[in-house]
Structure formats: C-alpha cells, structure tokens
N, CA, C and O atoms as a DFTB+ gen file, in Angstrom:
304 C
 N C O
     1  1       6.034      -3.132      19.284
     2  2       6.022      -2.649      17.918
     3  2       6.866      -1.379      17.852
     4  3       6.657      -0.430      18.607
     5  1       7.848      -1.391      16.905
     6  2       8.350       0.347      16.444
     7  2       7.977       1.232      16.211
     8  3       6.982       1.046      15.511
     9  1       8.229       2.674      16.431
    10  2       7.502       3.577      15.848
    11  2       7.537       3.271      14.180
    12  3       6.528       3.424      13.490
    13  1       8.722       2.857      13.673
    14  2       8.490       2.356      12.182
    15  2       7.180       1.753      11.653
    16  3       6.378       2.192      10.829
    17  1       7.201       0.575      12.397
    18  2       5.976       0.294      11.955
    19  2       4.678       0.564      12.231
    20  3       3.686       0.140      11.638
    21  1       4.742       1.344      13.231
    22  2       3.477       2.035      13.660
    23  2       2.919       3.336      12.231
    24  3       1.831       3.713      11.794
    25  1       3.955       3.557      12.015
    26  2       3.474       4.446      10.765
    27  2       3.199       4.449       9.500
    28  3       2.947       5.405       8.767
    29  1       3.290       2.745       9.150
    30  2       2.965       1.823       8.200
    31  2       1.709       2.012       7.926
    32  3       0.871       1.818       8.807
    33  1       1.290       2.484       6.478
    34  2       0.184       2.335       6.069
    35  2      -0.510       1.197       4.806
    36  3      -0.024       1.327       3.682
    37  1      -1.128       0.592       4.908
    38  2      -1.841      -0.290       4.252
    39  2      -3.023      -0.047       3.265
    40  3      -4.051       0.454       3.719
    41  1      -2.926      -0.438       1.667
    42  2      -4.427      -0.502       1.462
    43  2      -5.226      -1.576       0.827
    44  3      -4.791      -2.592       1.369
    45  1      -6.005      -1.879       0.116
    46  2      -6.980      -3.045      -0.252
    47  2      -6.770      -2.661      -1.744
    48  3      -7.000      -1.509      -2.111
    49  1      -6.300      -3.690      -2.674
    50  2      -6.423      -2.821      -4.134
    51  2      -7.734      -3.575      -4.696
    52  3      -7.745      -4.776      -4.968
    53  1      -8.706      -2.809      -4.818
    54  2     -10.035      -2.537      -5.519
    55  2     -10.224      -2.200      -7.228
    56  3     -11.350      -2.148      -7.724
    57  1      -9.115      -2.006      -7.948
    58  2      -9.189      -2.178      -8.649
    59  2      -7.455      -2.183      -9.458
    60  3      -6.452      -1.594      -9.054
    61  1      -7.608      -3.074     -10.703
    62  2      -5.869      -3.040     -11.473
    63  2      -5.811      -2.720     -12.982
    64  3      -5.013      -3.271     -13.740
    65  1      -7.078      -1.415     -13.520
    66  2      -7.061      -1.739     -14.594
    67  2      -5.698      -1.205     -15.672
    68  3      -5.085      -0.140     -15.592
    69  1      -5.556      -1.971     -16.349
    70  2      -3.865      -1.570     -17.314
    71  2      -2.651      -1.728     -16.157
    72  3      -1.539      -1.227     -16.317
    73  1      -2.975      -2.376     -15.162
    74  2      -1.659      -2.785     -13.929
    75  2      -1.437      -3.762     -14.025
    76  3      -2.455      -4.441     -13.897
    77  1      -0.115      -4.628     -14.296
    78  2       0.073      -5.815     -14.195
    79  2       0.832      -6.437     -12.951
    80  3       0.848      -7.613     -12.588
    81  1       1.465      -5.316     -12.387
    82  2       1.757      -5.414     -10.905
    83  2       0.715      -5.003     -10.145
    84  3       1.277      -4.605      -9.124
    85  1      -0.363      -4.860     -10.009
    86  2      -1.200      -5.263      -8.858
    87  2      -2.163      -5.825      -9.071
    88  3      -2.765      -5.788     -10.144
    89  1      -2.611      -6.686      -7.719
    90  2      -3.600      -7.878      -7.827
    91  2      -4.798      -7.316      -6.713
    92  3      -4.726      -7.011      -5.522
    93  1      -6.062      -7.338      -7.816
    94  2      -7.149      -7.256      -6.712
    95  2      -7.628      -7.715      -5.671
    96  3      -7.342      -8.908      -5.566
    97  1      -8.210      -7.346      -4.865
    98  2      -8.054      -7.749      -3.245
    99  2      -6.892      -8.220      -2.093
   100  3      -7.041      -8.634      -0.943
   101  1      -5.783      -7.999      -2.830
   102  2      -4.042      -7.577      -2.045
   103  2      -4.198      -6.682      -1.342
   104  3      -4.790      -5.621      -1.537
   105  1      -3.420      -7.243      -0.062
   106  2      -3.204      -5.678       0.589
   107  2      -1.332      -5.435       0.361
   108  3      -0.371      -6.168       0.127
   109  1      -1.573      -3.925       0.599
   110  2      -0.125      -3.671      -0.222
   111  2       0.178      -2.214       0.434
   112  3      -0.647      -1.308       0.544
   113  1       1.597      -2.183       0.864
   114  2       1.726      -1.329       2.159
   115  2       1.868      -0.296       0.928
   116  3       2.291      -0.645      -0.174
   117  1       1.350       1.389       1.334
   118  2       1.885       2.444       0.842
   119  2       2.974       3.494       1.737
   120  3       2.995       3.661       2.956
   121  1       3.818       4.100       0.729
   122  2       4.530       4.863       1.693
   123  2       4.335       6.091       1.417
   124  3       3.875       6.226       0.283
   125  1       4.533       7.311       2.128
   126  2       4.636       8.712       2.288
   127  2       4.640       9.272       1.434
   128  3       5.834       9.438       1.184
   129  1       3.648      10.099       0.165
   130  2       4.223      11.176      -0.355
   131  2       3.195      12.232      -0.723
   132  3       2.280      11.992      -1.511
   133  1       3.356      13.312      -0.180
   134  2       2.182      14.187      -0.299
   135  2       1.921      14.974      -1.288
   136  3       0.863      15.595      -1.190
   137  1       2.702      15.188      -2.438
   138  2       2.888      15.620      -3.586
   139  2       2.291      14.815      -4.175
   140  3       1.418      15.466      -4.748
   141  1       2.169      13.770      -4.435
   142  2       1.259      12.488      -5.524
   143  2      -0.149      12.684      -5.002
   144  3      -1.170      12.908      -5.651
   145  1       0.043      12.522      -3.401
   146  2      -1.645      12.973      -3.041
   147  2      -2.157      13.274      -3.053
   148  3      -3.328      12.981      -2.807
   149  1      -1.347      14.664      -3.553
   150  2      -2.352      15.896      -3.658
   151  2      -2.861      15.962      -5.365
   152  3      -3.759      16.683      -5.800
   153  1      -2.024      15.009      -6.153
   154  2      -2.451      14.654      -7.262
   155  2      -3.437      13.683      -7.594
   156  3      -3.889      13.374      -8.696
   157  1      -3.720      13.211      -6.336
   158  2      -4.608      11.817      -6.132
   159  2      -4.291      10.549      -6.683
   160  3      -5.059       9.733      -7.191
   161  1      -2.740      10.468      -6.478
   162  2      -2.237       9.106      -6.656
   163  2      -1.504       8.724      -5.016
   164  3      -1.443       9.527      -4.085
   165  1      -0.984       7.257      -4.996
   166  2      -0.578       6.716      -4.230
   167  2       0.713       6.098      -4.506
   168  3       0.909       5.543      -5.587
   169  1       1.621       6.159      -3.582
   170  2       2.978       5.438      -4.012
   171  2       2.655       4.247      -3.244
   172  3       2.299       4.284      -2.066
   173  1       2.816       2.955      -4.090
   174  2       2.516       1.945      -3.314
   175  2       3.819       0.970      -3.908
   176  3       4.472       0.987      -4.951
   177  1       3.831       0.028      -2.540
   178  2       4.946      -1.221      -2.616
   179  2       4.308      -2.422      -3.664
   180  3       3.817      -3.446      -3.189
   181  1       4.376      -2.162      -5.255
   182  2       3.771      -3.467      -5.653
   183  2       4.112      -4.793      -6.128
   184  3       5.054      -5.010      -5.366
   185  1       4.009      -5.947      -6.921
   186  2       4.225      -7.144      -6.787
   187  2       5.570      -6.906      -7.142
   188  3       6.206      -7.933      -6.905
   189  1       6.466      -5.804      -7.715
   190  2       7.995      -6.045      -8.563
   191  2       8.759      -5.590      -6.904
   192  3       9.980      -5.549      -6.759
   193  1       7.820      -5.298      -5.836
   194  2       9.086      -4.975      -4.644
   195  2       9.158      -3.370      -4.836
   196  3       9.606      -2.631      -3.960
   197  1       8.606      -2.858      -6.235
   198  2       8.966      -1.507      -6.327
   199  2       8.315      -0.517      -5.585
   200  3       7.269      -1.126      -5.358
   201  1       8.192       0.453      -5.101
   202  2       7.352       1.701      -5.128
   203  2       7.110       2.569      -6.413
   204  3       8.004       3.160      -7.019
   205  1       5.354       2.565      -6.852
   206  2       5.501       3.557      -7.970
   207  2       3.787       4.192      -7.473
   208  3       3.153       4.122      -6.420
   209  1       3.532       4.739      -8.689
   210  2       2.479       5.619      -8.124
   211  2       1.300       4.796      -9.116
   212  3       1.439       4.143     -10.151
   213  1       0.094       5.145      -8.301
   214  2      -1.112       4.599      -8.568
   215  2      -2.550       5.378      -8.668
   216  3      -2.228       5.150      -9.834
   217  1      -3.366       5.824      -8.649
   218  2      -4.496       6.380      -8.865
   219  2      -5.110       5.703      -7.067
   220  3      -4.996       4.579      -6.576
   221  1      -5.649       6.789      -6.595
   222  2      -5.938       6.281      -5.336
   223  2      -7.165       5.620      -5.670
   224  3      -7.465       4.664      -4.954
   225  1      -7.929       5.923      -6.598
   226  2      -9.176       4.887      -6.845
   227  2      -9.391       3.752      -6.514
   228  3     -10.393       3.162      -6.111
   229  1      -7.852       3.328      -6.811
   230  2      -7.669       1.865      -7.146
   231  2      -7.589       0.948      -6.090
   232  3      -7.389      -0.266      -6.124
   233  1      -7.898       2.218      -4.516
   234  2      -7.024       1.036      -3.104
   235  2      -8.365       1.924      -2.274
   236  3      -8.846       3.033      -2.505
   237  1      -8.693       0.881      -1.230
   238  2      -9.193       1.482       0.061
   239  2      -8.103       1.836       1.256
   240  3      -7.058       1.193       1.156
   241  1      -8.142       2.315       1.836
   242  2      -7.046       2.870       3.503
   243  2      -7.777       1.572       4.157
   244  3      -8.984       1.354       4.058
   245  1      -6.978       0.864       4.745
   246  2      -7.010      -0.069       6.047
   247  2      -6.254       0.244       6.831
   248  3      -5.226       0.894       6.641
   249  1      -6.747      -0.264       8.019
   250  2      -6.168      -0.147       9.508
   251  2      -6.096      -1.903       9.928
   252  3      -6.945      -2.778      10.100
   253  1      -4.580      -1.840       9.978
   254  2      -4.929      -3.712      10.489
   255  2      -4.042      -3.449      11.857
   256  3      -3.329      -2.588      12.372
   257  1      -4.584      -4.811      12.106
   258  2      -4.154      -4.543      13.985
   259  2      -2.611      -4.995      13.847
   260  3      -2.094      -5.177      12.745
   261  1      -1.999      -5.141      14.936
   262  2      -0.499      -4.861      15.180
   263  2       0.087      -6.037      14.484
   264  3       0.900      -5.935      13.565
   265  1      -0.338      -7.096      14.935
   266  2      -0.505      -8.826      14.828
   267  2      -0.726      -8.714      12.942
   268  3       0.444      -8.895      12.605
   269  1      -1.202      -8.602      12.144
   270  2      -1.605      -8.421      10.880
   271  2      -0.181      -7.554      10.335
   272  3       0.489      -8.044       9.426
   273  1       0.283      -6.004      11.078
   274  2       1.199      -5.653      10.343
   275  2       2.842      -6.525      10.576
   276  3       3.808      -6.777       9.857
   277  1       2.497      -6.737      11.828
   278  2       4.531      -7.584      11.516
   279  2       3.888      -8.674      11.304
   280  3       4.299      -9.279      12.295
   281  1       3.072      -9.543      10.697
   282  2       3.043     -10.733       9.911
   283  2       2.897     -10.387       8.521
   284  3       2.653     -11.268       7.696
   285  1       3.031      -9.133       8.179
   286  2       3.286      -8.595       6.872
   287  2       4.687      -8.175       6.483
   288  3       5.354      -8.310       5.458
   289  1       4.901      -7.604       7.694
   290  2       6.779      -7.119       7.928
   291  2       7.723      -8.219       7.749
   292  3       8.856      -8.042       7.301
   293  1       7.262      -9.342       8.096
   294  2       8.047     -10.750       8.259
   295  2       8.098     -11.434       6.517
   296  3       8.873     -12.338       6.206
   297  1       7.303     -10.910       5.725
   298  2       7.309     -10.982       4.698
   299  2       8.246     -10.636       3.632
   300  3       8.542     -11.261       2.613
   301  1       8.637      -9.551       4.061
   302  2       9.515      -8.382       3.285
   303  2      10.957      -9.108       3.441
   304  3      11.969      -8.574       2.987
C-alpha cells in the first residue's frame, strides 16, 4: 500500500438532509481540510466526483482495512 493511500480517510454518511449528492449508508472518502473542521464541516468526495463541504453530522470516521481501501481506489 502507498503512503497515499495510507492517509485516505473514509466516512459512513448517516445522514443527506437537502443533499442530493449523498446517499445514506455510502461510504465516501474525505480529504484534508482543517479550516472547514474547525467549522465542523467535512470536504467530502460525493456522487458528482466533486469535493465540497458537508456538516460533519452527517458522516461517521471509519477505519477500513487495507483490502476495503484499494477496492475503493480501483473504483476511482
């Protein structure tokens, strides 16, 4: 595995209300930004391919094993 993808983070979306790009119980990789976080949103990869920001409410943090993330990577 890469360090790339080792630093891949994942979450569970728990809820989509007024979202039409995200689907409940998806997992959906997020990427890096600590400025939104500290706003308590999330930049997440959603169904348009895009990155935009989200309300962290809306996702749990998962940890999936190695096997789970490049069969997600293989996706992209």
């Amino acid at each position: 595995m890469t360090a790339e993808s080792e630093n891949k983070k994942f979450v569970l979306c728990v809820s989509n209300k007024d979202c039409d790009d995200l689907e409940k119980r998806k997992i959906y990789q997020i990427l890096p930004d600590k400025a939104a976080e500290k706003e308590g949103y999330l930049r997440v990869i959603d169904e348009s391919g895009e990155d935009y920001l989200y309300p962290q409410s809306y996702f749990i943090l998962v940890h999936l094993p190695r096997e789970a993330q490049e069969a997600l990577s293989l996706s992209e």
